[in-house]
VOBA-1610 file (N, C-alpha, C; in pm, whole numbers, padded with zeros to 5 digits, always signed):
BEGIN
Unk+00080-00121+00000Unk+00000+00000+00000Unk+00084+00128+00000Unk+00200+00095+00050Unk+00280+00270+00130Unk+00363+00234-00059Unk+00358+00228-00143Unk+00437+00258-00271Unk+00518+00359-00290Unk+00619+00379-00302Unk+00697+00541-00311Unk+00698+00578-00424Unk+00686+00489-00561Unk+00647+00518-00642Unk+00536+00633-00669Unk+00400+00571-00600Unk+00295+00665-00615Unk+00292+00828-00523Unk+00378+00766-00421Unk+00421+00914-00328Unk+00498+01033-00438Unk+00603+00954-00495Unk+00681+01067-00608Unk+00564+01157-00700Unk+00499+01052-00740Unk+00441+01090-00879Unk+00322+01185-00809Unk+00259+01159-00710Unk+00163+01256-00632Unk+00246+01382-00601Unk+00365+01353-00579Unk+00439+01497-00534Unk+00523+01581-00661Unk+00541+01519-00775Unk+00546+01560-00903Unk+00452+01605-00946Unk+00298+01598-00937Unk+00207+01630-00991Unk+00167+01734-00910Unk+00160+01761-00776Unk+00160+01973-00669Unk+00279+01986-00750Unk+00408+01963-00769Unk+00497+02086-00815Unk+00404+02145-00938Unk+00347+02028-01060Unk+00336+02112-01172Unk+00200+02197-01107Unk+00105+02125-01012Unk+00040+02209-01017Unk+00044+02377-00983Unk+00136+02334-00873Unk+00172+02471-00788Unk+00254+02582-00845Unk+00300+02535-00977Unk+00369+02625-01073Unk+00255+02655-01159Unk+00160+02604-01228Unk+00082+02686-01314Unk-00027+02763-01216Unk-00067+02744-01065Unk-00142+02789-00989Unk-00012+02948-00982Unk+00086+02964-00931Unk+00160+03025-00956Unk+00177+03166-01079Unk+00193+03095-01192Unk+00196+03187-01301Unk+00074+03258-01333Unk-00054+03152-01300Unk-00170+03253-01306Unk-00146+03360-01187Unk-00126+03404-01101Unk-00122+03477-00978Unk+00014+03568-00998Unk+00085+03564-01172Unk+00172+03609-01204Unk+00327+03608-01177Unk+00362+03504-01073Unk+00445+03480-01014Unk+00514+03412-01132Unk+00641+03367-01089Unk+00704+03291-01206Unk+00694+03108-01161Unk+00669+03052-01255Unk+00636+02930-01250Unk+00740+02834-01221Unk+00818+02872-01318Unk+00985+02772-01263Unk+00998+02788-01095Unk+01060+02894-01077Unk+01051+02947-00932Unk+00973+02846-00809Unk+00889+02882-00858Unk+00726+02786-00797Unk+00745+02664-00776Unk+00824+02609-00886Unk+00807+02446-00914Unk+00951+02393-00851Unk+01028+02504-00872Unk+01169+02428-00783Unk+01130+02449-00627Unk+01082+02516-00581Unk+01004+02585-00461Unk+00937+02396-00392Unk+00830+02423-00478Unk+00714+02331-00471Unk+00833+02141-00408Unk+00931+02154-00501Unk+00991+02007-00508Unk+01036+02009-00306Unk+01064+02087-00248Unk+01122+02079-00129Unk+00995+02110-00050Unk+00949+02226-00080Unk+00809+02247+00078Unk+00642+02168+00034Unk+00655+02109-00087Unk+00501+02064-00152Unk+00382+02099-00105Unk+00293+02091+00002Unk+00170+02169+00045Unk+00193+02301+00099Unk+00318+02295+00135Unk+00354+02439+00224Unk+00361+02534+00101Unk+00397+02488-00005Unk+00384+02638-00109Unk+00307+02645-00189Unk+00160+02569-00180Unk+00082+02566-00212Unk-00002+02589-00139Unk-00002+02648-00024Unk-00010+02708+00095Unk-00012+02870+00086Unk+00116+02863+00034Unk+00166+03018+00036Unk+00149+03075-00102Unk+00112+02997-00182Unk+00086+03079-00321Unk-00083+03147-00338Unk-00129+03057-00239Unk-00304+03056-00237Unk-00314+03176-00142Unk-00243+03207-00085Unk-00268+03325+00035Unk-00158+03447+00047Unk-00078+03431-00054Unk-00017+03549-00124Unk-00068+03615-00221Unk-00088+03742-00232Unk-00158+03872-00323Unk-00119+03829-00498Unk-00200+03816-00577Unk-00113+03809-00741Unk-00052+03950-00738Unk+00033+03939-00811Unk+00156+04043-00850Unk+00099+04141-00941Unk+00102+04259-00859Unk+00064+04354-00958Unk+00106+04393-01115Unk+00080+04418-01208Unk+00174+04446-01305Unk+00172+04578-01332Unk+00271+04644-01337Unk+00325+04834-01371Unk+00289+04848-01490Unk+00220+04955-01556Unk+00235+04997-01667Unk+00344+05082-01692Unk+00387+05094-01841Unk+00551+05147-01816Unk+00488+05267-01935
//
């Protein structure tokens, strides 16, 4: 039942999510996803309850 297989691939699948949840909220997605590989719910945590990024008009 405890497979680590399926643990990886569940925790491969929050990074991508937490990187395109990310880029919508304007943040940068790479960032996000190398982020995501070490804290996994925790920055999916913090992306959901951090402000999207304003953008400047220039």
């Amino acid at each position: 039942m405890n497979d680590p297989t399926q643990y990886a691939v569940g925790w491969g699948t929050l990074t991508l999510i937490n990187a395109g949840l990310a880029q919508s909220k304007g943040r940068s997605g790479l960032a996000w996803w190398l982020i995501s590989i070490f804290l996994g719910p925790i920055a999916t945590f913090l992306i959901v309850v951090l402000k999207p990024v304003e953008k400047k008009d220039i």
